[in-house]
N, C-alpha and C positions, 0 to 999 in steps of 0.2 A: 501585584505581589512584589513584596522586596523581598530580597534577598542578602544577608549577612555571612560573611566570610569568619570559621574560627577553626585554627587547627588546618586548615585547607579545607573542610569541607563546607559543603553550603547550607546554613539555615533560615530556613523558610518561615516570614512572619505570616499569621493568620491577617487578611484583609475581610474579612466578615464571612467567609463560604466553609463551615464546619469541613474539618476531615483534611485540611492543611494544618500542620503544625507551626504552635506558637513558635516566636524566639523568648527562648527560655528566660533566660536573664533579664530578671526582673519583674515578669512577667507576677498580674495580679491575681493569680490562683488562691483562692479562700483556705486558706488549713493549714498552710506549710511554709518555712520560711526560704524566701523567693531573694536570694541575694547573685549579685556573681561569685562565680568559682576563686579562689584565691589561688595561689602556689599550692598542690599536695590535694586538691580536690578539682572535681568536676560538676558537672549541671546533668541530671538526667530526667527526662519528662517529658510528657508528649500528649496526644489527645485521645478519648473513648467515643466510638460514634456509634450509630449505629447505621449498622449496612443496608440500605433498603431494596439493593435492587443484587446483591449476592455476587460483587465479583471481587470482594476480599478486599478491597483500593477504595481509599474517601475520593468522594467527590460531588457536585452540587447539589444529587438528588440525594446527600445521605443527615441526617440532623444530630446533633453535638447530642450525647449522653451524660448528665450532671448525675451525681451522687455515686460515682461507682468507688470503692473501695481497689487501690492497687498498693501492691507493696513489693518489697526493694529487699531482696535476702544475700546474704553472703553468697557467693558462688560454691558451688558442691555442699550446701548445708541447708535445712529449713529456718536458720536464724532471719531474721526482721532489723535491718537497720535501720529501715527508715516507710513508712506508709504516706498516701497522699487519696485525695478525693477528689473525684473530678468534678469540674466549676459548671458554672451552669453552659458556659463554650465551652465544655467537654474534657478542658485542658486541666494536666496534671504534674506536678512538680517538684524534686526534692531538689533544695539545694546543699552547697558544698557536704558532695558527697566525697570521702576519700577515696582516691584510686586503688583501684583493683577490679576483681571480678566480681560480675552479678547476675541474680536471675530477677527478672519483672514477672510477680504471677498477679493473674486476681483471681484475690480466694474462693473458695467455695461458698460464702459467708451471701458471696452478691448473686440475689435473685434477680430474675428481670418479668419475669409475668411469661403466659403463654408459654411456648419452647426454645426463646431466643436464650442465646448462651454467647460465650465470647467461643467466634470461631478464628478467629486468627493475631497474634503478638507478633509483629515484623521482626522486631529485635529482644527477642525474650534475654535472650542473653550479653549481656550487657564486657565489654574487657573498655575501662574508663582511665584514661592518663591524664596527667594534670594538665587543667584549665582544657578540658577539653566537655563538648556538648554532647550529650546524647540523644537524638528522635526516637522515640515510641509512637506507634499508630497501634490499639487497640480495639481490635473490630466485634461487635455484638450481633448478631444475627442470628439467621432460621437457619437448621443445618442444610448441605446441600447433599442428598443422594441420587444414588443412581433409581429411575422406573421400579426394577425393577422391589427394590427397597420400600421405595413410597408406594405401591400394591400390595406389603404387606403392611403397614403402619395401620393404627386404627384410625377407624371413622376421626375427623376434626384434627389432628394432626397437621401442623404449616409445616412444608417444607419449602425447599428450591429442588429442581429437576433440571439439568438440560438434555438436550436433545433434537432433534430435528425435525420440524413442519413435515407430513407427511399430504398435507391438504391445506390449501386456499380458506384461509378460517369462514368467510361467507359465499362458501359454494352449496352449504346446503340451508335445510330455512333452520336447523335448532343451530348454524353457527357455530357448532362443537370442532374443536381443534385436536388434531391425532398428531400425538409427536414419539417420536422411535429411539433410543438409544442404544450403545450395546448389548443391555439384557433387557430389552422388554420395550411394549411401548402403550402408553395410556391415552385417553380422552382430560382435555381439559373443557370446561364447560365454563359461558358466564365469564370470557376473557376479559381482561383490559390494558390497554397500551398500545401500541405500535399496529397495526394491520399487517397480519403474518401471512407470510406466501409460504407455497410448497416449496422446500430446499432451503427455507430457510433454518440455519443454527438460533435456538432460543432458550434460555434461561427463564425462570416459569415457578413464580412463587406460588401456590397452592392448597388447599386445606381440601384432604384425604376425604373424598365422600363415594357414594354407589351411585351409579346409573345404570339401569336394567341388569340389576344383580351383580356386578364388574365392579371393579374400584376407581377411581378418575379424580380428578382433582376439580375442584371448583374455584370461580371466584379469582381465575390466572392472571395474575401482575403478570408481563410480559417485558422481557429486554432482550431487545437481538442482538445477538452477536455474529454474524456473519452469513453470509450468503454460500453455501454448502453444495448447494445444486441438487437437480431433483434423484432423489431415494431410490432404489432401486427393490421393487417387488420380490417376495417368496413365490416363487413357483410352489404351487401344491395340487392335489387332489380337491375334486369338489365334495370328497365327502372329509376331507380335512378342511376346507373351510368351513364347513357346514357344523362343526364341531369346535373352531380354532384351532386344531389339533390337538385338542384336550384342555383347551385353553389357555394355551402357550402365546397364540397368537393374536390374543382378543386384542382389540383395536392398531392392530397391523395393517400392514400393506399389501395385499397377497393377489396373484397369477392363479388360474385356472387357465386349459386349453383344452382345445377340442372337445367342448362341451356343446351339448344339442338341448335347444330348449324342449321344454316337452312340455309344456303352460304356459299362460300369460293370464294376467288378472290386472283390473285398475282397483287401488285401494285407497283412499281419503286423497286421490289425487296424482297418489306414483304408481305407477308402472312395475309390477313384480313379473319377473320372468322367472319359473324352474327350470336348473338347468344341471344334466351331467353328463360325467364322464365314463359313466358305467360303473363308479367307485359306490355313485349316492349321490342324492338330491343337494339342491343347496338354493336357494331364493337370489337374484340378482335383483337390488332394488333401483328405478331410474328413479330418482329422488328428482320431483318438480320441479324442484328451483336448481337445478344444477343445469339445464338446458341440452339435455339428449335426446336423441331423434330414437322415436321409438320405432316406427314404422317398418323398419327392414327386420327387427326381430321379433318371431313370429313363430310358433310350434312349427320344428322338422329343423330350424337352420341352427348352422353351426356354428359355434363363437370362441374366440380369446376375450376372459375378462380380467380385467384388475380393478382391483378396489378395495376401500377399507373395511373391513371386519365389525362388524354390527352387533350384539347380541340384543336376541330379541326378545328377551323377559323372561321365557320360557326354557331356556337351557340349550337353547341354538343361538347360531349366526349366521348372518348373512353378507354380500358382497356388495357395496355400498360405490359403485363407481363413480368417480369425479369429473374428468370433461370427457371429450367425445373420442378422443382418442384414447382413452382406456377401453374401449369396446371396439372389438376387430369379427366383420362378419368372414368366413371361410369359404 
């Protein structure tokens, strides 16, 4: 990447990797005339990508967006002094604009397919002095909310989520990923990307589907962002898991204590133990492939459990525990 000095500031020429901005001057953009700034004008123009992985910033994995419609308005008015389209490198450009103030919108006018929409203008607002350049970075993307948002959206809806791994995404055999944010926390199913651990921070592109009656996302483009460290359990009652507590909690992380089994059953392979606290029943399930020793729990003994929240098709849940230290006999 070179770099060009104007006005002091630095502009950055595109080397082939969308989502870097051209140097403007002169630059071959289709529609608009592409000259340097004289005396009493400036360069303003920049590129449309689209976001592929939702953290608002171009960079390798994101690809140049051609034909979008942007336009260039007086400052404090909806006049139009100047429009531009973006190139098939995404890049867009008015020259010798006179100095003053500006706003960069794109219209309403530009569709993009699906729910993608421009979710971030870096420098919407433009204050331009003579012979000087201005960079725009215009972002298109899925929008990003919080859980609890994406549980109410309809069925097929893409969004982005973040949130926190509450579970080792191949500790059990359907592979489903439980992630936690401040209001809520979902299943993602059918991942792809990175191999997510518990504690870890993740961004989590998604299209809005049911599983065992719940809502969850399917289909997870996965980008990590940070290593968070491991989540900390709801302490509850076992007839509040056994419930979600109304289904506040479905696919959370949740604490029962002093619970006494009072069943055991083996079913397609797992281990179900009932167990309570004298509140109400609730199923603890040893999921086959997560490698828990069944043997010490047995009707009469007493347990701390944690684990994730299961719903079981029928209008319950269950405690879904992950390694062996989530089960503590008494």
């Amino acid at each position: 990447m070179s770099e060009t000095k104007r006005r002091g500031r630095p502009v950055r020429a595109v080397t082939g990797l969308v989502g870097l901005v051209a140097v403007l001057a002169g630059c071959g953009n289709a529609g608009e005339d592409r000259v340097l700034a004289v005396p009493g004008t400036g360069l303003v123009g920049g590129v449309v990508y689209l976001d592929r992985d939702g953290n608002r910033t171009p960079n390798s994995t994101d690809a140049a967006l051609p034909g979008v419609r942007v336009r260039l308005l007086v400052g404090g008015t909806r006049d139009t002094i100047a429009s531009a389209t973006s190139g098939a490198d995404g890049v867009f450009a008015f020259g010798r604009v006179p100095v003053g103030q500006y706003t960069v919108v794109v219209p309403g006018e530009s569709t993009f397919g699906d729910s993608i929409a421009v979710v971030r203008v870096d420098t919407a607002e433009v204050n331009l002095a003579p012979e000087d350049t201005v960079e725009i970075q215009v972002a298109v993307s899925f929008p990003l909310v919080s859980i609890a948002e994406a549980r109410a959206l309809p069925i097929g809806s893409k969004v982005f989520i973040e949130g926190v791994a509450l579970n080792f995404r191949d500790v059990f055999a359907d592979t489903v990923l439980h992630v936690r944010d401040t209001s809520s926390a979902v299943r993602i199913t059918s991942t792809q990307g990175p191999l997510v651990t518990t504690g870890d921070s993740a961004r989590i592109l998604g299209t809005v589907a049911a599983r065992s009656g719940q809502p969850a996302l399917d289909r997870g483009q996965v980008t990590i962002i940070a290593i968070v460290g491991q989540p900390t359990p709801e302490r509850v009652t076992t007839l509040q898991a056994a419930t979600a507590d109304g289904g506040r909690l479905d696919a959370g992380l949740v604490r029962v204590v002093d619970a006494t089994i009072a069943d055991t059953a083996t079913v397609s392979g797992d281990y179900l133990a009932t167990v309570s606290d004298g509140s109400g029943p609730v199923l603890v399930v040893f999921d086959q492939d997560a490698g828990l020793t069944r043997t010490a729990f047995v009707p009469g003994v007493v347990i701390d459990a944690t684990g994730l929240l299961v719903p079981d098709g029928a209008g319950a849940w269950r405690i879904k525990p992950r390694v062996v230290a989530d089960l503590v006999v008494k």
